[in-house]
N, CA, C and O atoms as a Maestro MAE file, in Angstrom:
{
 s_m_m2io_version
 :::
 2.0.0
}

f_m_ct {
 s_m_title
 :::
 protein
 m_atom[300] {
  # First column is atom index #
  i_m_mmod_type
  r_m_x_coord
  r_m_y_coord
  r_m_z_coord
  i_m_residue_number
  s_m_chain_name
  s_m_pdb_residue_name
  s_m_pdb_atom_name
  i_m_atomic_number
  :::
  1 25 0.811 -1.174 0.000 1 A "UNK " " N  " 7
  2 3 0.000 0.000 0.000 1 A "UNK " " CA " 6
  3 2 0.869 1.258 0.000 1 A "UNK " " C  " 6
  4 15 1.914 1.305 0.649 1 A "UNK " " O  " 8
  5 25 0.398 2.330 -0.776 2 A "UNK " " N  " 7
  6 3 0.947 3.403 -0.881 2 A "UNK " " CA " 6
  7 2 0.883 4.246 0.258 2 A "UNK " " C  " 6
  8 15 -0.051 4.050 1.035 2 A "UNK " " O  " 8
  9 25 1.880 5.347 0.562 3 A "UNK " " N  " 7
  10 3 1.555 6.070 1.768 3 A "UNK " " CA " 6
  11 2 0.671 7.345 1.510 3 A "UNK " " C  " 6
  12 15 1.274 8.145 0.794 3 A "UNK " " O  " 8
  13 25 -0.244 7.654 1.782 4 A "UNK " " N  " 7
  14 3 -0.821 8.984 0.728 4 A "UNK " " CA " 6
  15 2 -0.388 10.084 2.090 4 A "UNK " " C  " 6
  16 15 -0.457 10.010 3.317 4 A "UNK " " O  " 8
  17 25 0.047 11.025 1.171 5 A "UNK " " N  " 7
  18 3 0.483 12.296 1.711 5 A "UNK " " CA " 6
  19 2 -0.728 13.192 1.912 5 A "UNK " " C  " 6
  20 15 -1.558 13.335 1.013 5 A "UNK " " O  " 8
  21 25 -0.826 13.777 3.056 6 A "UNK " " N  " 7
  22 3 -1.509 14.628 3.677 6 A "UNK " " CA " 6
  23 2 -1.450 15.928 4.153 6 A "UNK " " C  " 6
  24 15 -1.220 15.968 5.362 6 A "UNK " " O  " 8
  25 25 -1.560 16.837 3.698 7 A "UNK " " N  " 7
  26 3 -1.558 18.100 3.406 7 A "UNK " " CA " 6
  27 2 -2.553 18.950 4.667 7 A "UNK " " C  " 6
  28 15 -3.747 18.833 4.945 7 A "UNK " " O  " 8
  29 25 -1.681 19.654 5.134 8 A "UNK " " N  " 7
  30 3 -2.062 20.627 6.977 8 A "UNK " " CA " 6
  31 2 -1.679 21.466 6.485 8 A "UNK " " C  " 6
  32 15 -0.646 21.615 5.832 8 A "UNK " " O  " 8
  33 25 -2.681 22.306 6.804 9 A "UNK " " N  " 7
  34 3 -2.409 23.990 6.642 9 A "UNK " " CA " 6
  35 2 -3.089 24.484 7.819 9 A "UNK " " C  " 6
  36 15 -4.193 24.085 8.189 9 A "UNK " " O  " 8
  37 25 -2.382 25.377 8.399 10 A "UNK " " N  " 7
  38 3 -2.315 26.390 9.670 10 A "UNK " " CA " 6
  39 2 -3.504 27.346 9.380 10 A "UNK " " C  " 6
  40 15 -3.685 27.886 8.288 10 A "UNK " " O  " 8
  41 25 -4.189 27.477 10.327 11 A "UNK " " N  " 7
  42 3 -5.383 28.125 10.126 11 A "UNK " " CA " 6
  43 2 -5.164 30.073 10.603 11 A "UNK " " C  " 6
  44 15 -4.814 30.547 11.684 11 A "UNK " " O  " 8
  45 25 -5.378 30.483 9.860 12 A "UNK " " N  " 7
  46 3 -5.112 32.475 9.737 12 A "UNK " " CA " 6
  47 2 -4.829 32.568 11.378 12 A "UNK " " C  " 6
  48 15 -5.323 31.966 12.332 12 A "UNK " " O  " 8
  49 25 -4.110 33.294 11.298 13 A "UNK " " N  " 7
  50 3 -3.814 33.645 12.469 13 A "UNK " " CA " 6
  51 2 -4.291 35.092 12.789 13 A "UNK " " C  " 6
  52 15 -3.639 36.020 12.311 13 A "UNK " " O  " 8
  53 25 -5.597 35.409 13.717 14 A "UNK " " N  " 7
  54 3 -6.461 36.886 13.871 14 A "UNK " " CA " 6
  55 2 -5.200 37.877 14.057 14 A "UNK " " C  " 6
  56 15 -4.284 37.822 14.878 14 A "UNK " " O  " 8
  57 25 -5.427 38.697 13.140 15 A "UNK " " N  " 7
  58 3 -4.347 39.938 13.096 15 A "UNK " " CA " 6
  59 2 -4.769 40.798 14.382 15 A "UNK " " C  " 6
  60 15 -5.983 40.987 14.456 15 A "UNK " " O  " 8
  61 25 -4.246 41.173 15.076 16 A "UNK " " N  " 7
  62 3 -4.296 42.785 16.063 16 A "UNK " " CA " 6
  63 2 -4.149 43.701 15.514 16 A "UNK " " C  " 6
  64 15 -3.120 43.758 14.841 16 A "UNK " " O  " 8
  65 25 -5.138 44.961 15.507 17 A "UNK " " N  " 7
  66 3 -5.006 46.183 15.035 17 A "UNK " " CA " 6
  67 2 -4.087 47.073 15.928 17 A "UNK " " C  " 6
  68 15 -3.921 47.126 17.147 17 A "UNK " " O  " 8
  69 25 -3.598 47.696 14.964 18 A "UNK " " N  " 7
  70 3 -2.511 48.633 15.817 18 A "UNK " " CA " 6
  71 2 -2.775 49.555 16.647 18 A "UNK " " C  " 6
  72 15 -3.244 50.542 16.080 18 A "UNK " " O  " 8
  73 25 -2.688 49.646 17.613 19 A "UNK " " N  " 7
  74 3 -2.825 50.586 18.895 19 A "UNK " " CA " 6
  75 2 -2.669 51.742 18.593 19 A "UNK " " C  " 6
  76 15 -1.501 51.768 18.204 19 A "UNK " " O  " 8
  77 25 -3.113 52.843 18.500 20 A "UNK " " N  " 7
  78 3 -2.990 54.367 17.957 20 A "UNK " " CA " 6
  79 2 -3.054 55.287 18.778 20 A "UNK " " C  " 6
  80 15 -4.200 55.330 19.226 20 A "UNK " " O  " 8
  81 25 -2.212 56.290 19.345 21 A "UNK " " N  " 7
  82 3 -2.983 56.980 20.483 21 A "UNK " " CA " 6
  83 2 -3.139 58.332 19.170 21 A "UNK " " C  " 6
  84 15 -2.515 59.006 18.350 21 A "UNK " " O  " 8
  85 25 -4.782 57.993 19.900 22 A "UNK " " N  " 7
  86 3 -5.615 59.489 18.952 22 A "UNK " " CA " 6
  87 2 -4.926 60.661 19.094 22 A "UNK " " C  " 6
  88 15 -4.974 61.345 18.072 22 A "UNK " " O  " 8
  89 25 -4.027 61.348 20.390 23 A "UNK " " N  " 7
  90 3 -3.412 62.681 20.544 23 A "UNK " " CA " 6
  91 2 -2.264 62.922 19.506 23 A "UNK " " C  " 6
  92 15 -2.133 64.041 19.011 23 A "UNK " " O  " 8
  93 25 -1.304 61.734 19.117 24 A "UNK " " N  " 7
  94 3 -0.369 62.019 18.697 24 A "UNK " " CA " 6
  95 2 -0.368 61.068 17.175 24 A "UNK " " C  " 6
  96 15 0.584 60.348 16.874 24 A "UNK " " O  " 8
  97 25 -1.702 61.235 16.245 25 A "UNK " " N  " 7
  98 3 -2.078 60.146 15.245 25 A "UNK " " CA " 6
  99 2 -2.468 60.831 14.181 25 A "UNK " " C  " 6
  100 15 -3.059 61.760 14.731 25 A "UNK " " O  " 8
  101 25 -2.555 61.034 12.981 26 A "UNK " " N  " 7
  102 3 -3.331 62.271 11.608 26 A "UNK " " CA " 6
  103 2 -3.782 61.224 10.729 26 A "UNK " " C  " 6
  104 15 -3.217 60.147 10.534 26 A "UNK " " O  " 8
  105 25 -4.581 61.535 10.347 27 A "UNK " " N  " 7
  106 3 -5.271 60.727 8.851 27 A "UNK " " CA " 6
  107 2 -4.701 61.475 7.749 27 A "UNK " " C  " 6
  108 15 -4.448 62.651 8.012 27 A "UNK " " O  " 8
  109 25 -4.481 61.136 6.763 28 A "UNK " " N  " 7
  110 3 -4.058 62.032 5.661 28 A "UNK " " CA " 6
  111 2 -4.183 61.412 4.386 28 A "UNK " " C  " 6
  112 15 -3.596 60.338 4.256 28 A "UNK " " O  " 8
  113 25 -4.868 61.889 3.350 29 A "UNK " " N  " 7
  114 3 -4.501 61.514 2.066 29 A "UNK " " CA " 6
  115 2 -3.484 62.014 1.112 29 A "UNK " " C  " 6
  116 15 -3.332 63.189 0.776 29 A "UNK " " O  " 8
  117 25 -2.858 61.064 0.746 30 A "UNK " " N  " 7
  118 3 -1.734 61.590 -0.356 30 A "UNK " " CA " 6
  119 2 -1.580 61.149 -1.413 30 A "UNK " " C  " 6
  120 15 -1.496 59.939 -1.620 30 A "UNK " " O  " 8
  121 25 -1.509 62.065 -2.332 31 A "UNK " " N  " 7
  122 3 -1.399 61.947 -3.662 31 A "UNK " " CA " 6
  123 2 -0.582 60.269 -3.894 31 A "UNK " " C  " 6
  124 15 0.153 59.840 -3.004 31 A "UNK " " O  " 8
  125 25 -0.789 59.618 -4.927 32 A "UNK " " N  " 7
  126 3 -0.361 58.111 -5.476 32 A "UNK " " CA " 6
  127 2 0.644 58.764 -6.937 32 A "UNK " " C  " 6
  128 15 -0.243 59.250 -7.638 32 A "UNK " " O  " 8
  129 25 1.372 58.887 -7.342 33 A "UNK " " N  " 7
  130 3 2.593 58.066 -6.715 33 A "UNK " " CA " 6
  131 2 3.242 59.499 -5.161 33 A "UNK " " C  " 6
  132 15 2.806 60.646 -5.058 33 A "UNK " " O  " 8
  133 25 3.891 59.099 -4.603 34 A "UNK " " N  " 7
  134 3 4.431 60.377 -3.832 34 A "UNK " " CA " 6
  135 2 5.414 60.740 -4.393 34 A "UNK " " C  " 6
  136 15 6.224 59.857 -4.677 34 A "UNK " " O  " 8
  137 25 5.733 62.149 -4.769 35 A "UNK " " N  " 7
  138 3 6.528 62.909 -5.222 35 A "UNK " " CA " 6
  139 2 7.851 63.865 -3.803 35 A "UNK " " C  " 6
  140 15 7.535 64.041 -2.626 35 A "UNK " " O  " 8
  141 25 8.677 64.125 -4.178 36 A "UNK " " N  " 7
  142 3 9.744 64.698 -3.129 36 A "UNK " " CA " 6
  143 2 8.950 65.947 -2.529 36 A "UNK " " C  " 6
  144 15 9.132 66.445 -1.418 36 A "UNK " " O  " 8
  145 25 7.977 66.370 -3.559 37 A "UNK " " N  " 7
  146 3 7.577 67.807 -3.309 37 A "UNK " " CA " 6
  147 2 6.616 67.356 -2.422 37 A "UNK " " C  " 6
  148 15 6.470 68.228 -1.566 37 A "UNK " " O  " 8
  149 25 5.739 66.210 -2.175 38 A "UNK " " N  " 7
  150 3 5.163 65.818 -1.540 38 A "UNK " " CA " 6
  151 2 5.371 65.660 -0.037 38 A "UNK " " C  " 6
  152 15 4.563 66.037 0.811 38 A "UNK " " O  " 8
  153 25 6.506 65.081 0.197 39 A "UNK " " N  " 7
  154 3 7.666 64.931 1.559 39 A "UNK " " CA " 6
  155 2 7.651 66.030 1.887 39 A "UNK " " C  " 6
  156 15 7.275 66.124 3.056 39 A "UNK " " O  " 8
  157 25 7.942 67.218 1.305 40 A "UNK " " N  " 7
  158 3 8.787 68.707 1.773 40 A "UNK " " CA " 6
  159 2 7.053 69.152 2.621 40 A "UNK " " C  " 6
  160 15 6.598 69.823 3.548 40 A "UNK " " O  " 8
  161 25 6.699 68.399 1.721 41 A "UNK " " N  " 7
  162 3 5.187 69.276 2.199 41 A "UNK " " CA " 6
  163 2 4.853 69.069 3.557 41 A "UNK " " C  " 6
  164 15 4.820 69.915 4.450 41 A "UNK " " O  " 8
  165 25 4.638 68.013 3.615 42 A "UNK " " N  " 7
  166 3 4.846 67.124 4.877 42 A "UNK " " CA " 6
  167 2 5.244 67.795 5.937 42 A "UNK " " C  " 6
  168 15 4.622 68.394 6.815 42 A "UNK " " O  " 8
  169 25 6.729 67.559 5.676 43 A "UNK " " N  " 7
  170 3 7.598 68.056 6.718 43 A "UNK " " CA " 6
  171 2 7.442 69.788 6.817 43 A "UNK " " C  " 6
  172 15 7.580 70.500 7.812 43 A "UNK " " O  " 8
  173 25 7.249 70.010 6.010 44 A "UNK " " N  " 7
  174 3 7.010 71.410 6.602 44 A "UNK " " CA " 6
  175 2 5.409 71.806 7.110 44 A "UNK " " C  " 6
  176 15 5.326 72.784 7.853 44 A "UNK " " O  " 8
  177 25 4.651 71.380 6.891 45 A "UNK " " N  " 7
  178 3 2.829 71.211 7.755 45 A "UNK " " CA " 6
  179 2 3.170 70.469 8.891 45 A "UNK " " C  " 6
  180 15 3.131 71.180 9.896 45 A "UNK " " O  " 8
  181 25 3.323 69.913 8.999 46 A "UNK " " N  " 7
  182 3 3.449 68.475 10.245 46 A "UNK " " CA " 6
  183 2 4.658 68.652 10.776 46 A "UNK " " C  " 6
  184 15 4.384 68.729 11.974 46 A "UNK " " O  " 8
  185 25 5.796 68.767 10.684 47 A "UNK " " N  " 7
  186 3 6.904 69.124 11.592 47 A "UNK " " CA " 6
  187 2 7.786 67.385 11.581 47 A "UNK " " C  " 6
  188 15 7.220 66.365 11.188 47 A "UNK " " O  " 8
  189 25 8.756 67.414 11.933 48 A "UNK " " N  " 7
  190 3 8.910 65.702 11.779 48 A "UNK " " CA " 6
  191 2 10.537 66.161 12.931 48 A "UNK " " C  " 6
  192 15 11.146 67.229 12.984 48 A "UNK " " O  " 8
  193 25 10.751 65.050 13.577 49 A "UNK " " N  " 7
  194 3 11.615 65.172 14.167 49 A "UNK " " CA " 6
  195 2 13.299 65.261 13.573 49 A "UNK " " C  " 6
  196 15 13.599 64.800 12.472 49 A "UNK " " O  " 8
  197 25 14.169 65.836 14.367 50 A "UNK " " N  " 7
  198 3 15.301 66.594 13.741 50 A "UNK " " CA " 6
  199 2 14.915 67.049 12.442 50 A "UNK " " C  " 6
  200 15 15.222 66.559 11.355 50 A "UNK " " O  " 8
  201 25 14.179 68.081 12.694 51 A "UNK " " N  " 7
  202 3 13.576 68.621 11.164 51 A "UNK " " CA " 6
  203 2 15.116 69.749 10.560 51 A "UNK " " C  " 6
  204 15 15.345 69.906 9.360 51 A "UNK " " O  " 8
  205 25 15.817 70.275 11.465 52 A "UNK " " N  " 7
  206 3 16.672 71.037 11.415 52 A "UNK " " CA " 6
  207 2 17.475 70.243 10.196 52 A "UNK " " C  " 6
  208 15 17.444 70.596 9.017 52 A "UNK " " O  " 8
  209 25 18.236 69.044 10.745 53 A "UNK " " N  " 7
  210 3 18.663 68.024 9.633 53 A "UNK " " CA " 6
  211 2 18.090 67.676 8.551 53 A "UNK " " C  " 6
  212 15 18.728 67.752 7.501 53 A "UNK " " O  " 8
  213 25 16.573 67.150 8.558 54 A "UNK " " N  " 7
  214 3 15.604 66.433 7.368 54 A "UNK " " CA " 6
  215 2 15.720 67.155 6.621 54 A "UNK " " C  " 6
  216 15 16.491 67.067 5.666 54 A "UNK " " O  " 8
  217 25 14.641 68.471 6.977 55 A "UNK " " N  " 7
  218 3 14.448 69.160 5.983 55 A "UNK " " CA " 6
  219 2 15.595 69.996 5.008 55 A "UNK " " C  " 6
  220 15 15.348 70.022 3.802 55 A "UNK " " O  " 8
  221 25 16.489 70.487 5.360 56 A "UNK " " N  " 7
  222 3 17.523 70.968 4.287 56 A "UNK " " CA " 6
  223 2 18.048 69.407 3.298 56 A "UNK " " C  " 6
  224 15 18.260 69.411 2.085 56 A "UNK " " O  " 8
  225 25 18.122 68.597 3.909 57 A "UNK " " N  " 7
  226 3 18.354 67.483 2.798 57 A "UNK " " CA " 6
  227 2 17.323 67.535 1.989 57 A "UNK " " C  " 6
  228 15 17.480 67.721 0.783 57 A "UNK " " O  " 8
  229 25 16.197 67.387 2.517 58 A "UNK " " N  " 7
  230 3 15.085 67.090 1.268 58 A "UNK " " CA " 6
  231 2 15.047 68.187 0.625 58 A "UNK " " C  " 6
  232 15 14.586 68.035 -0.507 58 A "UNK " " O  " 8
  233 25 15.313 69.125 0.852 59 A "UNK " " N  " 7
  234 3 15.099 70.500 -0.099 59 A "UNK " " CA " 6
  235 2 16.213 70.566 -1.265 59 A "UNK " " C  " 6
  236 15 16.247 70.959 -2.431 59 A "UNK " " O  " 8
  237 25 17.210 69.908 -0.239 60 A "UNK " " N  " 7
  238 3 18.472 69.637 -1.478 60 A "UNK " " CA " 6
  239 2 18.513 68.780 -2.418 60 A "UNK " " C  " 6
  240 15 19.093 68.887 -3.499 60 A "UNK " " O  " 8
  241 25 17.550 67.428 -1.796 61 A "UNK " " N  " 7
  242 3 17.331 66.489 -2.889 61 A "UNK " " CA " 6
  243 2 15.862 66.807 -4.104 61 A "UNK " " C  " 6
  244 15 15.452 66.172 -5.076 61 A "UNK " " O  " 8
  245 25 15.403 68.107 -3.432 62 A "UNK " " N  " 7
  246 3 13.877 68.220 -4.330 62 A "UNK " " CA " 6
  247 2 14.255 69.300 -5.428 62 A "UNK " " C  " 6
  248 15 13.517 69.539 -6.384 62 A "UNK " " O  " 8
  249 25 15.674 70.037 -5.172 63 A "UNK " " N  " 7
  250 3 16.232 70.883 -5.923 63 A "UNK " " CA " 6
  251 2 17.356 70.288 -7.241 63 A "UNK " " C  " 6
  252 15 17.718 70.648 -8.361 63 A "UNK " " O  " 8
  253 25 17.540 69.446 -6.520 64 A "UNK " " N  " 7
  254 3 18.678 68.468 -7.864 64 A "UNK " " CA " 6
  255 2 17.453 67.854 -8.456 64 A "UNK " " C  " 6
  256 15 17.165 68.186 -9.606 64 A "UNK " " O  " 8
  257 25 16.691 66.998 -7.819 65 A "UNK " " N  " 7
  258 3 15.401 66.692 -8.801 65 A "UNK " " CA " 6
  259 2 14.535 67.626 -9.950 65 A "UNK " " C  " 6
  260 15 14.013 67.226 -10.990 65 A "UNK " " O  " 8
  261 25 14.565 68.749 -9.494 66 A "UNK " " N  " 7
  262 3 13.761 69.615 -9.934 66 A "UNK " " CA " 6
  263 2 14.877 70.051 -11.364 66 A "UNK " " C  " 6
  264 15 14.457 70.351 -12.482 66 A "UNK " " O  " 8
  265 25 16.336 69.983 -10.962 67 A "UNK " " N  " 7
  266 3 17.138 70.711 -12.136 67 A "UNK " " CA " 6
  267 2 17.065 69.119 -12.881 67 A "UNK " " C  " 6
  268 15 17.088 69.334 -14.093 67 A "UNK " " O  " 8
  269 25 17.018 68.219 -12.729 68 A "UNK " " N  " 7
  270 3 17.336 67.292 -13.672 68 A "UNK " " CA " 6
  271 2 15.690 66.824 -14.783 68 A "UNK " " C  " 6
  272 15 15.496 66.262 -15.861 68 A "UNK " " O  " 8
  273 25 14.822 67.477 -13.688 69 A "UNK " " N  " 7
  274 3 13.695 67.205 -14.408 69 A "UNK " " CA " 6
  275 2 13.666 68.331 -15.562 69 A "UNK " " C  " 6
  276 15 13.025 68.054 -16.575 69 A "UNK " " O  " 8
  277 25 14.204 69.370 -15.498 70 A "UNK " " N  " 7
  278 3 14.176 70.891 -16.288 70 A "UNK " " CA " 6
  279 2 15.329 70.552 -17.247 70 A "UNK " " C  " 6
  280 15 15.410 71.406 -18.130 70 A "UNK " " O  " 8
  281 25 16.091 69.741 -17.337 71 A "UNK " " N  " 7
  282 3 16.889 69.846 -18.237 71 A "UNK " " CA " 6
  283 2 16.696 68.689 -18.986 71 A "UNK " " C  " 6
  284 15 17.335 68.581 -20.033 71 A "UNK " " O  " 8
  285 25 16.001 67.883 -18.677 72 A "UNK " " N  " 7
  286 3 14.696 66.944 -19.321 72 A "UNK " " CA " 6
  287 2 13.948 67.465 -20.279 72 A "UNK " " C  " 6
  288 15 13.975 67.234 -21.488 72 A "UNK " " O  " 8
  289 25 13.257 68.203 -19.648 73 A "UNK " " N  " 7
  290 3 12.516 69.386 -20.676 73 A "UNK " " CA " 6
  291 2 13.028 69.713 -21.970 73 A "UNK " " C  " 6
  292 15 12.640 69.411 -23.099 73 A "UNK " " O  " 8
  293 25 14.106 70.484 -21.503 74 A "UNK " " N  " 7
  294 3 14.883 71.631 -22.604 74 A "UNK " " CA " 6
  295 2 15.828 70.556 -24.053 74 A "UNK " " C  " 6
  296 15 16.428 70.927 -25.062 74 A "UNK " " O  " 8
  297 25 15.552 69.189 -23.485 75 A "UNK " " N  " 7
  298 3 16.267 68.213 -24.841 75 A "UNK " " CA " 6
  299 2 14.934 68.170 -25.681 75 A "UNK " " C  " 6
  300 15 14.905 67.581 -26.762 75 A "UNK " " O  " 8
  :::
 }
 m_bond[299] {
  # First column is bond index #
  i_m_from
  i_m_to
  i_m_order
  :::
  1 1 2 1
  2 2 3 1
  3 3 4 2
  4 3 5 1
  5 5 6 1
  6 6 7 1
  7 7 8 2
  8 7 9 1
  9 9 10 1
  10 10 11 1
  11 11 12 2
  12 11 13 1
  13 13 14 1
  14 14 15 1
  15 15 16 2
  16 15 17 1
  17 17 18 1
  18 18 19 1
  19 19 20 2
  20 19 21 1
  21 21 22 1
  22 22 23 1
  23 23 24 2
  24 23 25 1
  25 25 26 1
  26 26 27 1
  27 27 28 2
  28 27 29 1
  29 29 30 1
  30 30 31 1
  31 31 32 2
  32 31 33 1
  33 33 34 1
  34 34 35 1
  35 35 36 2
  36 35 37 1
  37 37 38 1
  38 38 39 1
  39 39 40 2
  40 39 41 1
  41 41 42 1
  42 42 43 1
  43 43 44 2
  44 43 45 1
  45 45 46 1
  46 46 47 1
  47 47 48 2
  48 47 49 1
  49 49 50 1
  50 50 51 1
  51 51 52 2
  52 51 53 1
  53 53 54 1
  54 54 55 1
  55 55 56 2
  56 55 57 1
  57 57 58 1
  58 58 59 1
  59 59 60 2
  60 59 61 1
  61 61 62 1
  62 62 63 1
  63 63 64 2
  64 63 65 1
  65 65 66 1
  66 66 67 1
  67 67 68 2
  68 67 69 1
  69 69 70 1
  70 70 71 1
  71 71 72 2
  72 71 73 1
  73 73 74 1
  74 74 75 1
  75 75 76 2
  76 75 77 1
  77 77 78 1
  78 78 79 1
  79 79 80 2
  80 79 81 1
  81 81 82 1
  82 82 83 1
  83 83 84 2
  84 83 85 1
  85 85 86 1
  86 86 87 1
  87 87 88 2
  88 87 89 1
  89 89 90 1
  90 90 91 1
  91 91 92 2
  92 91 93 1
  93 93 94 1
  94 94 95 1
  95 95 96 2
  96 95 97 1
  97 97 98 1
  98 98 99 1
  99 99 100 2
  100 99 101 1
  101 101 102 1
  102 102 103 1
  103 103 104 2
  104 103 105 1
  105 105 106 1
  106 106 107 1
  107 107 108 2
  108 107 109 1
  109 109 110 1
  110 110 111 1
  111 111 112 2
  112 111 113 1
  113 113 114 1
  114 114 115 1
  115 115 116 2
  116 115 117 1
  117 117 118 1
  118 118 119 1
  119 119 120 2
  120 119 121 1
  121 121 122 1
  122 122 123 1
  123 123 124 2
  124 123 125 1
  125 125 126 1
  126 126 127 1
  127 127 128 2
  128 127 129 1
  129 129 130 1
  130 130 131 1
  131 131 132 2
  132 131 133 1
  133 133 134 1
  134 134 135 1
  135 135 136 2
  136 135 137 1
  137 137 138 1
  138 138 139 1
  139 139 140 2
  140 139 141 1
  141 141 142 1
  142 142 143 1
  143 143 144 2
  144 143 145 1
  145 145 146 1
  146 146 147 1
  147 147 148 2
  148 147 149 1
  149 149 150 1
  150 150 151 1
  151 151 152 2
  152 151 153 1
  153 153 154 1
  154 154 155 1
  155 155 156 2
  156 155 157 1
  157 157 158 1
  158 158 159 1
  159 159 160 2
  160 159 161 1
  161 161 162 1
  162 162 163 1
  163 163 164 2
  164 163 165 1
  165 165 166 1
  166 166 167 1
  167 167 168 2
  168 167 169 1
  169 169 170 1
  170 170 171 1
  171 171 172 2
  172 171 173 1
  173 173 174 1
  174 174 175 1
  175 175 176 2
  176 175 177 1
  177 177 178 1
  178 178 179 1
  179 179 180 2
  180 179 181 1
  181 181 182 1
  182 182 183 1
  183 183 184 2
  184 183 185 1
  185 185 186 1
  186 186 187 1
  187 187 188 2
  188 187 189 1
  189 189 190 1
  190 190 191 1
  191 191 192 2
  192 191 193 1
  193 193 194 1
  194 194 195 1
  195 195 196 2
  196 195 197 1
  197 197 198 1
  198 198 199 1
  199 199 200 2
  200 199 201 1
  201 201 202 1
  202 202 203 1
  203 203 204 2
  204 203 205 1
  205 205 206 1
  206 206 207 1
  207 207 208 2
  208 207 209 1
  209 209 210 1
  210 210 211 1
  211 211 212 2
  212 211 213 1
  213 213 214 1
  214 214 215 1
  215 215 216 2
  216 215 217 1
  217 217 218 1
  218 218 219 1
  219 219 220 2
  220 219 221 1
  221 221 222 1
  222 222 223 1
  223 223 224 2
  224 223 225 1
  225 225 226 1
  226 226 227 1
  227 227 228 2
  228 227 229 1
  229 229 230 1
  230 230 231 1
  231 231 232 2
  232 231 233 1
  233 233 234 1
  234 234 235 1
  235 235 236 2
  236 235 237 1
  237 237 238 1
  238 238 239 1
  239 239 240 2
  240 239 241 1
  241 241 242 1
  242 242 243 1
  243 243 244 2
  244 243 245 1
  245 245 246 1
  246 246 247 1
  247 247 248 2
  248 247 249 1
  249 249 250 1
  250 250 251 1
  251 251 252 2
  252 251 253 1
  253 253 254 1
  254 254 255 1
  255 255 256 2
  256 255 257 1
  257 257 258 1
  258 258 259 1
  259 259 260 2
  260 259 261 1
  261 261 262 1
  262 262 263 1
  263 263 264 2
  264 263 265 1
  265 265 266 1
  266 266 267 1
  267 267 268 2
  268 267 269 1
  269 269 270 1
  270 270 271 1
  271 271 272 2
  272 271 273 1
  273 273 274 1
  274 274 275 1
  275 275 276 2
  276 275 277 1
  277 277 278 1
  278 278 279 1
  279 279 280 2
  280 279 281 1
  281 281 282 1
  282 282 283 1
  283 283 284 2
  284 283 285 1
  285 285 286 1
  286 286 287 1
  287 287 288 2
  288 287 289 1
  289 289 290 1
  290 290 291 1
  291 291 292 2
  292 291 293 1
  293 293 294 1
  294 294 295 1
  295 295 296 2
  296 295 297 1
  297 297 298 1
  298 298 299 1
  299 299 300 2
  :::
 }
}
């Protein structure tokens, strides 16, 4: 007699919703795809921690973006 193989599968395991504290939580919709200009936005409405640091990078990276997209253009 053959051995027939028997096939177990683990039954879903109930997900937990994530704990949110409402004081320190925002709903927000954002544009699909997200853009850099999108981020800056962000961070400058909402505030984000060591913003002193963040934000001049992203401004630096939304400014090289912005020249490479413009010289995109001009070919």
């Amino acid at each position: 007699m053959s051995e027939e193989k028997i096939l177990q599968f683990k039954k879903p395991k109930e997900r937990k919703k994530p704990v949110l504290d409402k004081d320190k939580s925002f709903v927000a919709r954002l544009p699909y795809p997200l853009t850099i200009h999108t981020l800056v936005d962000i961070v400058e409405r909402m505030g984000i921690e060591y913003e002193g640091t963040v934000l001049p990078g992203l401004k630096f990276i939304q400014r090289k973006i912005t020249k490479v997209e413009m010289e995109k253009d001009d070919e």
